[in-house]
N, C-alpha and C positions, 0 to 999 in steps of 0.2 A: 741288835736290840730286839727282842722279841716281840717289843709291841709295835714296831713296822711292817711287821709278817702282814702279806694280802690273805683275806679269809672270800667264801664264798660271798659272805654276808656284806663285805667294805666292797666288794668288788659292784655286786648290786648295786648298792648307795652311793659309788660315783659315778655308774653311769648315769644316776638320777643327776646328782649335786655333787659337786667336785667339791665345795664349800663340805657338806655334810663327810665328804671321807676324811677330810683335813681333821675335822672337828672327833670323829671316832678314831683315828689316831693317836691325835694327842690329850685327848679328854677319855682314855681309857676309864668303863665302867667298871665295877668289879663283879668279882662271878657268887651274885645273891641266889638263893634258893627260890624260886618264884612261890607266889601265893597260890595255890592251889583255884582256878577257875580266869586266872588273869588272861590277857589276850598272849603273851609267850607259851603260859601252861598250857594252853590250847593247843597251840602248834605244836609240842610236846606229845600231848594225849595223843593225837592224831598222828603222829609218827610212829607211838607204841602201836594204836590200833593197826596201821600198813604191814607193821611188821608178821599180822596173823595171815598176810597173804602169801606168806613166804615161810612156811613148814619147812622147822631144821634148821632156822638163821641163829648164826648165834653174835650175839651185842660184843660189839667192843667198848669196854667199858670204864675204860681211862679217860678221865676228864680233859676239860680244854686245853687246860696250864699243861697237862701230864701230856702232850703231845708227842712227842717222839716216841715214848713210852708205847702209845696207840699207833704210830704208825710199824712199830716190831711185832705189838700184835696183830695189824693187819696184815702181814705181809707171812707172817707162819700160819694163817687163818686160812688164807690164799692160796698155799703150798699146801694145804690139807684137801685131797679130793674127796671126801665124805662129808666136806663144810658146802651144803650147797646157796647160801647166802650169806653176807655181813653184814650188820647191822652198824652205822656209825663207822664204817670204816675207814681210815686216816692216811693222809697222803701226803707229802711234802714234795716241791719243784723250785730250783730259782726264786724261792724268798714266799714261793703261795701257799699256802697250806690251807688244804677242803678236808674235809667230815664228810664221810656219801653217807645219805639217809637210806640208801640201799643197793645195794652190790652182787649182783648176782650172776651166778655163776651158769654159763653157758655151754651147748655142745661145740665141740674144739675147741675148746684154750679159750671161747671169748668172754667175757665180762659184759653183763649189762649193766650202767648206772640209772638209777632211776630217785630221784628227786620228789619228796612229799610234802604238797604246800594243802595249807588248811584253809582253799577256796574255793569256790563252785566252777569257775571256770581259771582260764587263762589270765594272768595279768601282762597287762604291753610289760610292767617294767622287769619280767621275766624274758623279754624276748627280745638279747641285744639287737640294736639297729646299726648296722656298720657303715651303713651311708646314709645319714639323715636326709640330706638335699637341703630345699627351703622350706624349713620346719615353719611352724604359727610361731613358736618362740621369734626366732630370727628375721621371720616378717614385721614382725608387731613391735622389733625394733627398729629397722629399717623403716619403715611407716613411719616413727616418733617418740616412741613410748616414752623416749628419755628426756625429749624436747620438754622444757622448764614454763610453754605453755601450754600444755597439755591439758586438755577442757573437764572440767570435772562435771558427775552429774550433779541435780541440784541437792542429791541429801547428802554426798559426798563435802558440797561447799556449804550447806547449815553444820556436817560436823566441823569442817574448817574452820569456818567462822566462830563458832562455839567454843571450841577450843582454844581458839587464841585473843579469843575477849575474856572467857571464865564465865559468858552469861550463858544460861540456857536457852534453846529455843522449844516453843510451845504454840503450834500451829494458831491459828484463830479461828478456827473451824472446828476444836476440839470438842465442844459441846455438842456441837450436831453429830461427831462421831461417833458422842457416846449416847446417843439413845439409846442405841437398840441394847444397853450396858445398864439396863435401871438394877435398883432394889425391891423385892427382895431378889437374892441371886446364889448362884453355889457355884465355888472353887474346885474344879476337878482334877486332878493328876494322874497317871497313868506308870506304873515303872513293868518293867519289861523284862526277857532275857532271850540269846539268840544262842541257843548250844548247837557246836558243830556239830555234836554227835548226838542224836536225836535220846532224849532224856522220855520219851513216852511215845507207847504204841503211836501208829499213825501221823507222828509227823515226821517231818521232812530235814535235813543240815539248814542251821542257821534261820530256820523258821522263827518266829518273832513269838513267843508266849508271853504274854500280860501274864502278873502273877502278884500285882498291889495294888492299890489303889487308896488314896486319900480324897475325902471329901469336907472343905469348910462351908457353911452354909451360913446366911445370913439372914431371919425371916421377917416377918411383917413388922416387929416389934424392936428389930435393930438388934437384936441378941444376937452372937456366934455362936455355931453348936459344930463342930468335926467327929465324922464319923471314918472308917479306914476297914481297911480287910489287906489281910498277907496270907497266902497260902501256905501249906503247911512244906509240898512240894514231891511229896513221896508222889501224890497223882498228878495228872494233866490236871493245873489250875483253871482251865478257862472258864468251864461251865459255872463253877461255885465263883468266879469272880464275874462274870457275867449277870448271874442271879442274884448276887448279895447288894451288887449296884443299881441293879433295877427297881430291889425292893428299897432299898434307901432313898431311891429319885424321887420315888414317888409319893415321900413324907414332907418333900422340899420345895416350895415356890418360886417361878423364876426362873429366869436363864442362867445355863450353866456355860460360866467362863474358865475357857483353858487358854495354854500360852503356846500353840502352837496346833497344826492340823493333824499332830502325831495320834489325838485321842481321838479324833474323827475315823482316821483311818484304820485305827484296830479297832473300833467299833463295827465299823463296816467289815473286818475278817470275823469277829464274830455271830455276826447275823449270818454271816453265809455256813460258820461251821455249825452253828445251831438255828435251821428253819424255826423253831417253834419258840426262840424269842425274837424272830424277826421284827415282829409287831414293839413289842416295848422297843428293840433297839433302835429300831428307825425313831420312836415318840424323843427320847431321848437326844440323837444324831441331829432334829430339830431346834433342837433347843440351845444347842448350842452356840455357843459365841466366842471368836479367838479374839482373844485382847492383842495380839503381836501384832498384827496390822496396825493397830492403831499409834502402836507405841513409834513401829517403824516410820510412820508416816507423820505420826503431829510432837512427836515429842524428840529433843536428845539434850541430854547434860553430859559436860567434861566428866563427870566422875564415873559416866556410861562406860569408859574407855574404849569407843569404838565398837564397843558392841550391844547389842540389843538382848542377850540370852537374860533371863529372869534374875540370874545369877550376879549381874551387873547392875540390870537398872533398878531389882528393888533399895538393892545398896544407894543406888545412886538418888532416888524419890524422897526415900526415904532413909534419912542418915540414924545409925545406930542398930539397923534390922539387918542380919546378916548372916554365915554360913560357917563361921569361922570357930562358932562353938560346938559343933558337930564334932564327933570323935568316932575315928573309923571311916566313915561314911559320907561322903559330902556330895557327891555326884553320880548320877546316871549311870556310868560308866561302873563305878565301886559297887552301886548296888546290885545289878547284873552281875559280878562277878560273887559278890556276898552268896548272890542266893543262886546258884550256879554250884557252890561250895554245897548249899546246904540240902539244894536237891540232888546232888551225886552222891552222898554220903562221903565228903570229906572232913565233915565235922563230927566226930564220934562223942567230944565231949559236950553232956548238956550245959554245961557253965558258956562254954563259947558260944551253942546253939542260939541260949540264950540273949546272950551280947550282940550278938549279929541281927537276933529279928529286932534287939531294942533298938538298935543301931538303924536298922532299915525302917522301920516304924517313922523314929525321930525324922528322918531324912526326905522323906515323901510327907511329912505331916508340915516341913517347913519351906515346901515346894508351894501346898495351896496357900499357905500363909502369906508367901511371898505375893501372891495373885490376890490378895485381900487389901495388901497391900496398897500395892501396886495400884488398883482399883480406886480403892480410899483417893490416892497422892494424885491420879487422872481427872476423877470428879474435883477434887477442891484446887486444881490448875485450872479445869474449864469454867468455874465458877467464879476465879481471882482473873481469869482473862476477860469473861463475860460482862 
């Protein structure tokens, strides 16, 4: 049966999870087209790119299913002394069959395999271990792990508890937590993207470029007003997202709450790439205030499911606000890859251009909303506990 064939990739993932080869056996995915900027397209791109190391390779170019197919042409490829590398070249042994991401051809008869992975360094789980010893896994069951009393810590036993009464818990110290959280206040959000293969002069693989930002603000008079910036992508976004927020900050009163110390920290790389807004961005970096601490520490509802991400608890504060009406775009993950698409020129048509910045817009605009939210449903718990 063809789909019990060992591949390089099953071969990987059981040395991780012997669970997980089971699972890619018999839950065969099918062979989709990827989306252009996705985390597989990547490893993709980055394989084409190796290939320019190797002047004269020529690609085997028979698809997965077409296997055998690829491995006759590898093998007359190989018989060819003017072929001095193979791209994709295909092999079959006792039921294994590998893809070499590159094959190259040596003095006397030998072959080099050479393997391209789209990381900065080494991963352990490239690097079989053939005698583990007394691994942490195998201690930490030894020790009890599986012992049925097993001491939880104490947010561990408030989600416990919560979950299996259906009440929520809501610290009593929630009001003190929220001082430093008054009105007026602004909602900030950050979306990002990390391309392996540097997209602008001067920077570096998998360098981290901001390239959105949403802002909801709240002022003295109780009004909402959101303000946003998306770059266009053809340049290094930083600067023009760096300056469009600083001048917007500074029309808005109040601490500005984010849901996480992700906005802190690219703040902080951008003061260092641009000295001369160091000044606004440190004003700014003050000002700020993460609402996750608080959330992790005084508040959890069963509808949280275990997690604390925005994505859960405003659903859960607040029932009927939600993500699900998003089209395209829902997550962090999506967005990066959208605009990843749209700064590499994989989007030639303007209709789609279009769709995707509406799409990224929408997306980060119901990030800070969530945080208004959220905000809102903390003050009127600390007041209903008070």
């Amino acid at each position: 049966m063809a789909g019990l064939n060992l591949t390089k990739s099953r071969y990987a993932a059981g040395l991780q999870c012997s669970r997980r080869l089971w699972l890619l056996i018999q839950e065969l995915a099918p062979y989709d087209d990827l989306d252009p900027g996705a985390s597989l397209d990547v490893g993709q791109e980055i394989g084409r790119k190796a290939h320019l190391l190797f002047p004269g390779g020529i690609l085997v170019e028979e698809a997965p299913w077409q296997h055998a197919a690829a491995v006759r042409r590898t093998l007359a490829l190989m018989a060819d002394p003017s072929v001095p590398a193979l791209f994709e070249a295909a092999f079959e042994h006792d039921g294994v069959r590998i893809r070499v991401d590159v094959l190259e051809r040596l003095a006397g008869g030998a072959w080099g395999l050479r393997e391209v992975k789209s990381g900065t360094r080494m991963s352990f789980i490239y690097v079989q271990q053939l005698d583990r010893g007394d691994s942490d896994a195998g201690t930490l069951e030894d020790e009890g792990l599986k012992r049925e009393d097993f001491r939880l810590t104490p947010k561990q036993t408030i989600i416990r508890d919560a979950t299996a009464s259906g009440r929520p818990y809501v610290a009593s110290d929630l009001a003190r937590l929220l001082k430093a959280f008054r009105l007026p206040a602004c909602y900030l959000d950050f979306e990002a993207m990390m391309p392996p293969i540097p997209l602008y002069a001067g920077t570096r693989p998998y360098q981290t470029i901001p390239f959105q930002w949403s802002l909801h603000a709240i002022d003295g008079n109780g009004a909402l007003h959101h303000r946003e910036f998306l770059a266009e992508g053809d340049e290094d976004p930083r600067l023009a997202f760096a300056e469009t927020l600083i001048a917007i900050l500074n029309a808005f009163d109040g601490p500005i709450l984010v849901y996480s110390a992700y906005e802190q920290t690219q703040l902080r790389e951008l003061a260092k790439q641009f000295p001369q807004l160091r000044a606004p961005i440190e004003a700014i970096i003050a000002r700020i205030r993460d609402l996750l601490p608080i959330v992790r520490a005084a508040v959890y509802f069963p509808a949280f499911g275990f997690s604390n991400s925005i994505k859960a608890v405003a659903p859960g504060l607040c029932p009927g606000f939600g993500y699900d009406d998003l089209v395209g775009i829902a997550n962090g993950t999506a967005a990066s890859a959208a605009f990843v698409q749209l700064a590499s020129g994989y989007v030639p048509d303007p209709e789609e251009v279009g769709r995707l910045r509406r799409a990224l817009l929408a997306y980060c605009q119901r990030d800070t909303l969530a945080m208004v939210e959220v905000h809102r449903a903390l003050m009127e718990l600390a007041v209903a506990e008070g």
